[in-house]
C-alpha positions in Angstrom: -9.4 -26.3 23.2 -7.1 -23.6 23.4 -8.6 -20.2 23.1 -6.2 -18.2 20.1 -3.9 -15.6 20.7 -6.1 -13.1 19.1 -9.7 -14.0 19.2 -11.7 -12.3 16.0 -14.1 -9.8 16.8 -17.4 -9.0 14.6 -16.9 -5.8 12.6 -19.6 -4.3 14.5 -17.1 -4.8 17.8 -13.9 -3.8 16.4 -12.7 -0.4 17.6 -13.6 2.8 15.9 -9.8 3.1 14.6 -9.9 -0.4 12.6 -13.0 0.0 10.9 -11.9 3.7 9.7 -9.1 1.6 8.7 -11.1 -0.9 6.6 -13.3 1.9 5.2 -10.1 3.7 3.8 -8.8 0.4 2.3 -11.9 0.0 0.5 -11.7 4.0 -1.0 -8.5 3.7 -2.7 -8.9 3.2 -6.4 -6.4 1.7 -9.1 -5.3 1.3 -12.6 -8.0 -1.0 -14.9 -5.2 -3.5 -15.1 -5.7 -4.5 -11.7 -8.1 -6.4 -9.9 -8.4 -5.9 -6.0 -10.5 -7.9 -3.9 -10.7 -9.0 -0.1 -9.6 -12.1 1.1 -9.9 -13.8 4.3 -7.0 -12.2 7.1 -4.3 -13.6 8.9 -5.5 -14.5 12.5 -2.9 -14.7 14.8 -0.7 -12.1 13.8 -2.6 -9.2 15.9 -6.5 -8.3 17.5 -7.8 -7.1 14.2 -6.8 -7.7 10.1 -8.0 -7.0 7.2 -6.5 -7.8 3.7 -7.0 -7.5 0.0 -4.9 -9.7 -2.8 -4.9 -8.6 -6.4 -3.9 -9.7 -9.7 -2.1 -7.5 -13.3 -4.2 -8.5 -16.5 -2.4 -7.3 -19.7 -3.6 -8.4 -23.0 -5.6 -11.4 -21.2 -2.6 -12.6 -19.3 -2.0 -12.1 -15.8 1.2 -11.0 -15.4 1.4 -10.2 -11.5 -0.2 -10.9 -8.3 0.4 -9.4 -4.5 -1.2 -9.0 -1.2 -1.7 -6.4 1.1 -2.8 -7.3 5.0 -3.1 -3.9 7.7 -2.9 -5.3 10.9 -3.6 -3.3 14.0 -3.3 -3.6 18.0 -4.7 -0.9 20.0 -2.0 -1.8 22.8 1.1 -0.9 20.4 3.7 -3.0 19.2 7.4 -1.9 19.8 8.5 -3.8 16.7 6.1 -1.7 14.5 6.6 1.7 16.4 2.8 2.4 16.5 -0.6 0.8 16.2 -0.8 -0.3 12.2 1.3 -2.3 10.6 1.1 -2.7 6.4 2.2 -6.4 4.9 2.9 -6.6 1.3 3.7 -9.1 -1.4 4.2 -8.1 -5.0 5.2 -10.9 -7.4 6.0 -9.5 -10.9 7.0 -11.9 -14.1 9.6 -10.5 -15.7 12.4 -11.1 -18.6 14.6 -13.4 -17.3 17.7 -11.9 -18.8 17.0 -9.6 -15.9 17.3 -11.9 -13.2 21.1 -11.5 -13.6 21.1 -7.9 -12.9 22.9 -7.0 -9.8 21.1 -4.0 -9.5 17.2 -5.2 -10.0 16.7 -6.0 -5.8 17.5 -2.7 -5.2 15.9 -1.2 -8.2 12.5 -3.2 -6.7 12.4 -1.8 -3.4 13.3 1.6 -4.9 9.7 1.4 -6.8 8.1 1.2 -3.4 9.7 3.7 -1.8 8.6 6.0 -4.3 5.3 4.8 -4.7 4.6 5.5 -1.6 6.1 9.2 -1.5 4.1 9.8 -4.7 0.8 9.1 -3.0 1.8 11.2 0.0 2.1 8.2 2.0 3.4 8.9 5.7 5.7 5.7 7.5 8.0 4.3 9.8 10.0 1.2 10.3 10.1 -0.2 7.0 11.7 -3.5 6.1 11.6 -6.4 3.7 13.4 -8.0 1.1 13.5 -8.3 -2.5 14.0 -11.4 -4.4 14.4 -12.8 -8.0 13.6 -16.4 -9.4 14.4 -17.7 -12.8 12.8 -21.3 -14.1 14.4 -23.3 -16.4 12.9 -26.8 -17.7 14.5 -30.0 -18.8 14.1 -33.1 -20.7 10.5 -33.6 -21.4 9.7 -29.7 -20.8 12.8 -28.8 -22.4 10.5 -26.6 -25.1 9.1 -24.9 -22.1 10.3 -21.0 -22.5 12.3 -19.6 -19.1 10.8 -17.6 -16.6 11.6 -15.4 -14.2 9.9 -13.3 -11.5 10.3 -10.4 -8.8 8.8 -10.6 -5.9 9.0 -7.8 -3.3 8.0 -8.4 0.8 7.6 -5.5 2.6 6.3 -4.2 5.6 5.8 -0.9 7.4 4.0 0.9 10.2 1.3 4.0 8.3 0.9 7.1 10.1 -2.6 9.1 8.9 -5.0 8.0 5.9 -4.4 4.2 4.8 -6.3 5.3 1.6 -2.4 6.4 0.1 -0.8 3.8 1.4 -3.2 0.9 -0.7 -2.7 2.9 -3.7 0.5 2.7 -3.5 0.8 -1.0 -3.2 -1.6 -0.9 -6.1 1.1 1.5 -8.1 4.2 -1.1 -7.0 2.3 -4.1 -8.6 1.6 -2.1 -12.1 5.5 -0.4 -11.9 7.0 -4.2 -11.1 5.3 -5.6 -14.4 6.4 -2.8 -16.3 3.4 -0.7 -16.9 4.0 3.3 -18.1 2.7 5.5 -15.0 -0.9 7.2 -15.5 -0.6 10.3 -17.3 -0.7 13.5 -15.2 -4.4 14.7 -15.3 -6.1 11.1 -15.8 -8.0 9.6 -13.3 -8.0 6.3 -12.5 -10.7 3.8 -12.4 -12.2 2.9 -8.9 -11.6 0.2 -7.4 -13.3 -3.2 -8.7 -13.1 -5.2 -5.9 -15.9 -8.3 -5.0 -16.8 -8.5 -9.0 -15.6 -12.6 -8.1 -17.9 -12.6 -5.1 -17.5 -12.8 -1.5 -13.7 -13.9 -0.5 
């Protein structure tokens, strides 16, 4: 068999860079109404991963879910323009009367962006895409309400503390389901990642 691109290293082996990396993905702390945990990496995409998912709860209903993956390559990659590269996914439901404004793509990524210049989040080389999906059901769902959803993929390379950077991944998912930012002055809670055991 084949030997993979990438193999996977112990923690103990990665390099000194990755596992400050890891150790500043697990220090960022978020809103109550979300629930951050780890979950198994991507393999193949470079040397060393790490990733976390989460979920929104409001009221008892979830009402979003993303992903966040930091892959790194100590040789460089020219498409990220460095050594770290962030992944996201945010999926937010929304009202589907929404769905038909043209201006909501744009208004999606525009919640990243300044997330992460809130958090004092340093980048390059951003990209991704912004869509919006709206459900209807028929005949023997017909009852069934519509939905709709945004979901925002995004990707670009950190410079500095990764700690910001999570946060503010953790800030898109609360803006995209609507949530009112945190007061100025209020702390937020820390992070409660593993409370569903190990990924």
């Amino acid at each position: 068999m084949a030997a993979p691109d990438h193999p996977r290293l112990e923690p103990a082996a990665a390099p000194p860079e990755f596992r400050r990396a890891v150790a500043q993905l697990q220090a960022a702390r978020f809103r109550p109404e979300l629930f951050v945990e780890q979950m198994p990496a991507p393999q193949r995409i470079a040397p060393h991963a790490s990733a976390l998912s989460a979920d929104v709860t409001v009221d008892g209903e979830d009402v979003g879910s993303g992903r966040m993956v930091v892959l790194h390559d100590p040789a460089g990659n020219d498409a990220w323009d460095g050594t770290f590269r962030c992944v996201v996914y945010a999926r937010a439901e929304i009202d589907p009367e929404l769905v038909t404004d043209p201006l909501l793509a744009e208004v999606g990524w525009s919640w990243l962006v300044e997330a992460l210049e809130a958090h004092g989040a340093t980048y390059a080389a951003p990209s991704g895409s912004v869509n919006c999906v709206s459900s209807e059901s028929f005949g023997g769902m017909a009852d069934e309400p519509a939905t709709a959803q945004l979901e925002i993929r995004a990707s670009w390379s950190p410079s500095g503390d990764l700690t910001p950077h999570v946060e503010a991944w953790g800030e898109l998912l609360c803006t995209a389901v609507g949530l009112p930012p945190v007061p100025e002055g209020i702390a937020v809670m820390p992070s409660r990642r593993g409370q569903r055991g190990p990924a």
